[in-house]
N, C-alpha and C positions, 0 to 999 in steps of 0.2 A: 791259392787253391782254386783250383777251374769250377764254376757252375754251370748248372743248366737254364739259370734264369737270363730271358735276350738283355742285349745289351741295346741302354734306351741312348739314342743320340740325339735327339732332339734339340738340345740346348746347342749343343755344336753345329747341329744344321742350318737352325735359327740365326747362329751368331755368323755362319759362311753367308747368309742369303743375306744379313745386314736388314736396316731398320725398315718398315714398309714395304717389304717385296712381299707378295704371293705365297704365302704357304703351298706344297704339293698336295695331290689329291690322294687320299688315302685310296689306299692300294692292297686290297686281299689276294691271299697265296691261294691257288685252288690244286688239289689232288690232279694228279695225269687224269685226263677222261671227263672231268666233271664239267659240269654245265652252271655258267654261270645265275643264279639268281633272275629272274624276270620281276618285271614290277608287278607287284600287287593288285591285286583285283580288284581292291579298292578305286585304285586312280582308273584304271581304263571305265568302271562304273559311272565316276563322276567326268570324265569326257563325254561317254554318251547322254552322260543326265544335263552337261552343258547344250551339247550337239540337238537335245531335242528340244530345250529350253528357246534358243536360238531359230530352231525351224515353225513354236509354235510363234515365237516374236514376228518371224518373217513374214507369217500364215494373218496376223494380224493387222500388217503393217500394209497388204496388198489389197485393195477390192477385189479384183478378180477372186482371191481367196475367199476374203469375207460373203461375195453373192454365191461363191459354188458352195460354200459350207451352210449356208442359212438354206439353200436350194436343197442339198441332200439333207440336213435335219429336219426337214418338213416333210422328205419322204420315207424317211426312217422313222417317224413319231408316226406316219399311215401304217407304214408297215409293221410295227409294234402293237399297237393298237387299235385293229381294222375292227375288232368286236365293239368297241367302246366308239368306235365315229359313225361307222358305217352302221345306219339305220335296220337295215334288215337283212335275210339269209341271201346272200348271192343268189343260189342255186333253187331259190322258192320260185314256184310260177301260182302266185298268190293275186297276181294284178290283173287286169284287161291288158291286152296286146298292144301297141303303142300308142300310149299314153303321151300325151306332150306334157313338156314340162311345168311342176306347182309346186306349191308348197309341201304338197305330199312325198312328190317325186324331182327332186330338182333337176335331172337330168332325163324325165322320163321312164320309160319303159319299154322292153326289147318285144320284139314279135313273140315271144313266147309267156311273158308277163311278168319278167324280171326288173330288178327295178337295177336301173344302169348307172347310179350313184354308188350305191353298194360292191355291184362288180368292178365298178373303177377301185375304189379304194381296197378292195381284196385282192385287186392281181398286182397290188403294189410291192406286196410281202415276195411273194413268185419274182419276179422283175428284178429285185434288191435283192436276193438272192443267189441266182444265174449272175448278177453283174458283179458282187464280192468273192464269191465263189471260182469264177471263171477268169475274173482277173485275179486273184493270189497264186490259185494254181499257173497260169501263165507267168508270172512274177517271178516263182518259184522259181520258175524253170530257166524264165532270162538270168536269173540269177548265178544260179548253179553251172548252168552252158557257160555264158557271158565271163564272168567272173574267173574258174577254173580253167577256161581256154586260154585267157590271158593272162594268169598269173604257171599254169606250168610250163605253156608251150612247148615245142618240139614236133611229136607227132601228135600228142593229147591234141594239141592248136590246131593243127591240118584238119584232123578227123572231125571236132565241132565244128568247126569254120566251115570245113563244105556239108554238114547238114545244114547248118544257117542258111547258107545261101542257096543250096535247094530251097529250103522253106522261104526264102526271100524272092525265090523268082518265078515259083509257080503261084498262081493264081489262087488266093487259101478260101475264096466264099463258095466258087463252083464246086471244090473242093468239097466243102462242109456241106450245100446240098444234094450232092451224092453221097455223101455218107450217110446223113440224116436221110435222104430216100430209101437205104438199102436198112438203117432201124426197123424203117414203118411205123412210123407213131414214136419219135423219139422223145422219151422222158424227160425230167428234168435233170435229173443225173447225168440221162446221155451227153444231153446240149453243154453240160457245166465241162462233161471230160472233153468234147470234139472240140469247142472252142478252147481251151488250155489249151489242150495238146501241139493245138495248131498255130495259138496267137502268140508264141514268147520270143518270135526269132530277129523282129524288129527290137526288142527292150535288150535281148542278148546281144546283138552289134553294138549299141548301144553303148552296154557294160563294160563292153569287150575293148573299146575304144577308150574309155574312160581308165581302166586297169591299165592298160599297156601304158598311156602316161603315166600311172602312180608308180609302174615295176620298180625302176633306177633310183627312185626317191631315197632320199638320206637316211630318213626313219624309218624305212623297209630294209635296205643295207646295214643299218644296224640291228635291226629284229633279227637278220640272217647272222650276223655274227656273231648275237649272242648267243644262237643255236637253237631260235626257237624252234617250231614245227610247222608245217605248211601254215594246217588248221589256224592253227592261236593264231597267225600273221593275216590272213584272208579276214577271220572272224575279229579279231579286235583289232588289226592294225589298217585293213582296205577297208571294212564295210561300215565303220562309222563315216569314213571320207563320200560314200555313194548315198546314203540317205536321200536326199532329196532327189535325186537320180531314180532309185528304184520308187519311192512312191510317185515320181512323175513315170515310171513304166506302169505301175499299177493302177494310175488312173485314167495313161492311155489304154490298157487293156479291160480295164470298166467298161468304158465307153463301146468300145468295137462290142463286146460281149453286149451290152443292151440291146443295140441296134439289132447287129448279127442277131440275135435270138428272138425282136420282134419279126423280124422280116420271115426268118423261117416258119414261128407257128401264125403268119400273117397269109402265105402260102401252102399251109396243110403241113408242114411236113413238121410238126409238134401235135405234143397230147391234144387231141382238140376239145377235149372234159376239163385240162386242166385251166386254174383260174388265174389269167395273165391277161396283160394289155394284148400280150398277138393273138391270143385266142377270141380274147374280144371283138379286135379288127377282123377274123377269119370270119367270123360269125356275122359279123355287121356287114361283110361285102357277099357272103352266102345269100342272106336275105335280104341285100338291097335295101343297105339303112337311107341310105340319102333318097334316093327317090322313091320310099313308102311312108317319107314325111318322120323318119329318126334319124335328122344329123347327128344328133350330139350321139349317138352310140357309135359311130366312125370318125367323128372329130374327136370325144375328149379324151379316146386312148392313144392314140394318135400325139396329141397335144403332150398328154404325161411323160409319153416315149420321148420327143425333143426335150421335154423342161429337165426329166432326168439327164439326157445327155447330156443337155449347154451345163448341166451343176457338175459332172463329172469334166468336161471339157475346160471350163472355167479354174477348177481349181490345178487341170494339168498345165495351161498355159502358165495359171499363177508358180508352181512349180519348175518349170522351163525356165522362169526369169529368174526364180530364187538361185537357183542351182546356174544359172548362166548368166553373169553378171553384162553382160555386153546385151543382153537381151533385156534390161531392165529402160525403162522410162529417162529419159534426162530430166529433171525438174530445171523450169526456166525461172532463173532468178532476173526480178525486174530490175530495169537499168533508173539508174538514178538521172534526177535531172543533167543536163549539161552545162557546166558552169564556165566560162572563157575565162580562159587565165589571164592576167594580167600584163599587158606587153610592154616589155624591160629593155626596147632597143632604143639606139640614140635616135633613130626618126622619130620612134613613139614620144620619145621625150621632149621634143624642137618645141616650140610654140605655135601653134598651128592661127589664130587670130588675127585680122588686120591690123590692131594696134603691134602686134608684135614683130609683124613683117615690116610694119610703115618705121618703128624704130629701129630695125637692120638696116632699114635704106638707107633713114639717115644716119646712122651712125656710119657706114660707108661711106657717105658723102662728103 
């Protein structure tokens, strides 16, 4: 009588393949249309929790890392805490006009009776700011350009590609102080959107180069074939491979962003009320800090502006090398002494002694 229960062949399969062969790979029947199963969320979770585990190892294993990171937590702990360090109100004119520096005043006092330790350490918050701000958004955007141009291509690829390269070939600071002139007094908001807007086309080439290698990869060909969706492939299958890539774009567009935004309110063309190192400089070359006997109100904003950079700069180098292994250091491993081998030829072996020679002769003779 015929059933509906499958018929198990196993034993018979077993017994064709013979002792120690390979078992096949079990094999699911799926409906016309359906989509196979994707792997769980779980595993692509603990890749990236590998992937980060491994970048902070790298982050440790570098100097350059370790001076750019002890460089930005010491101005990240100012700019947290500017009420708890910083001695008095920025903004008081509580003092006599320049004061030179004491123990009152460590870095003196501005022409107006500000005390210039305090305004250092509060335009620190302002500065760290514009530079996290300005470079994520930028980031962002390499990201998203970068990334989607080289993974849809076609026309999508043409049309980013020749914004890129506009934004790559025109001149983007003359740029940004024309724009900042026609604000009048651009905020801090303004400066965080004009620098984004403008900085991400260098980190998008970038991406865009990096993607186009990964497209043909094995593990991409298979994400397509098991039908995934663009998204899920870009977001869990590319973007853990770019990690150290994008925060090496994010910390080169840090960097451009501190600069770029001293230099602007260093030339008027920012809030000149609001409290930052370029406002500082504005102020310090208005009143002619150096030659009214207040360097340090021209030097030590000035000073902050590089120390922030080289910490931002420092750890994008370190990053460049993590992320590009041909860029990394050779360690020279020392040679060992030189030890002569032993010589096993029939010269080496002759008797080389006058007795030994005088008994060849005469035994010759």
């Amino acid at each position: 009588m015929a059933t509906d229960r499958p018929i198990d062949d196993a034993p018979e399969a077993a017994a064709l393949r013979g002792p120690g062969a390979p078992a096949p790979a079990a094999t699911a029947l799926l409906a016309p249309g359906a989509r196979p199963a994707s792997a769980p969320p779980s595993s692509s979770r603990r890749a990236a929790g590998r992937s980060g585990f491994k970048l902070v190892a790298a982050v440790r294993h570098n100097r350059k890392a370790t001076a750019g990171a002890l460089i930005l937590l010491f101005f990240l702990v100012l700019a947290v805490f500017p009420g708890q360090i910083a001695p008095y109100n920025p903004n008081a004119l509580a003092f006599s006009p320049g004061l030179a520096p004491s123990g009152a005043h460590w870095l003196g006092t501005t022409s107006q009776g500000q005390d210039v330790y305090s305004q250092l350490i509060w335009g620190t918050r302002q500065s760290l700011i514009i530079a996290f701000a300005a470079g994520g958004l930028a980031t962002v955007l390499s990201v998203l350009i970068g990334v989607s141009s080289a993974y849809l291509g076609g026309v999508a690829d043409g049309v980013l590609s020749l914004v890129t390269d506009v934004l790559l070939v025109i001149p983007v600071f003359p740029l940004i102080i024309v724009i900042a002139a026609y604000l009048k007094g651009a905020g801090t908001l303004d400066i965080i959107i004009v620098l984004g807007a403008l900085g991400w086309s260098y980190g998008a080439r970038q991406l865009r180069s990096q993607v186009l290698s990964l497209r043909k990869r094995d593990f991409l060909e298979a994400a397509r074939v098991r039908g995934e969706r663009s998204s899920y492939i870009i977001l869990t299958e590319i973007m853990p491979t770019l990690t150290s890539l994008i925060v090496a774009t994010f910390l080169g567009s840090a960097v451009y962003a501190v600069l770029t935004a001293a230099g602007l309110q260093f030339v008027g063309l920012g809030n000149p009320n609001a409290m930052s190192w370029g406002t500082m400089l504005y102020w310090a070359q208005n009143n002619e800090a150096l030659s009214a006997g207040m360097p340090l109100w021209a030097i030590m904003p000035g000073v902050f502006v590089a120390l922030l950079g080289a910490g931002f700069a420092l750890m994008n180098y370190a990053f460049d090398e993590i992320s590009n292994p041909a860029l990394r250091p050779v360690r020279r491993i020392g040679r060992a002494p030189f030890v002569p081998e032993p010589d096993l030829s029939l010269a080496a072996l002759a008797p080389r002694d006058g007795a030994g020679r005088h008994e060849q002769r005469s035994s010759d003779g």
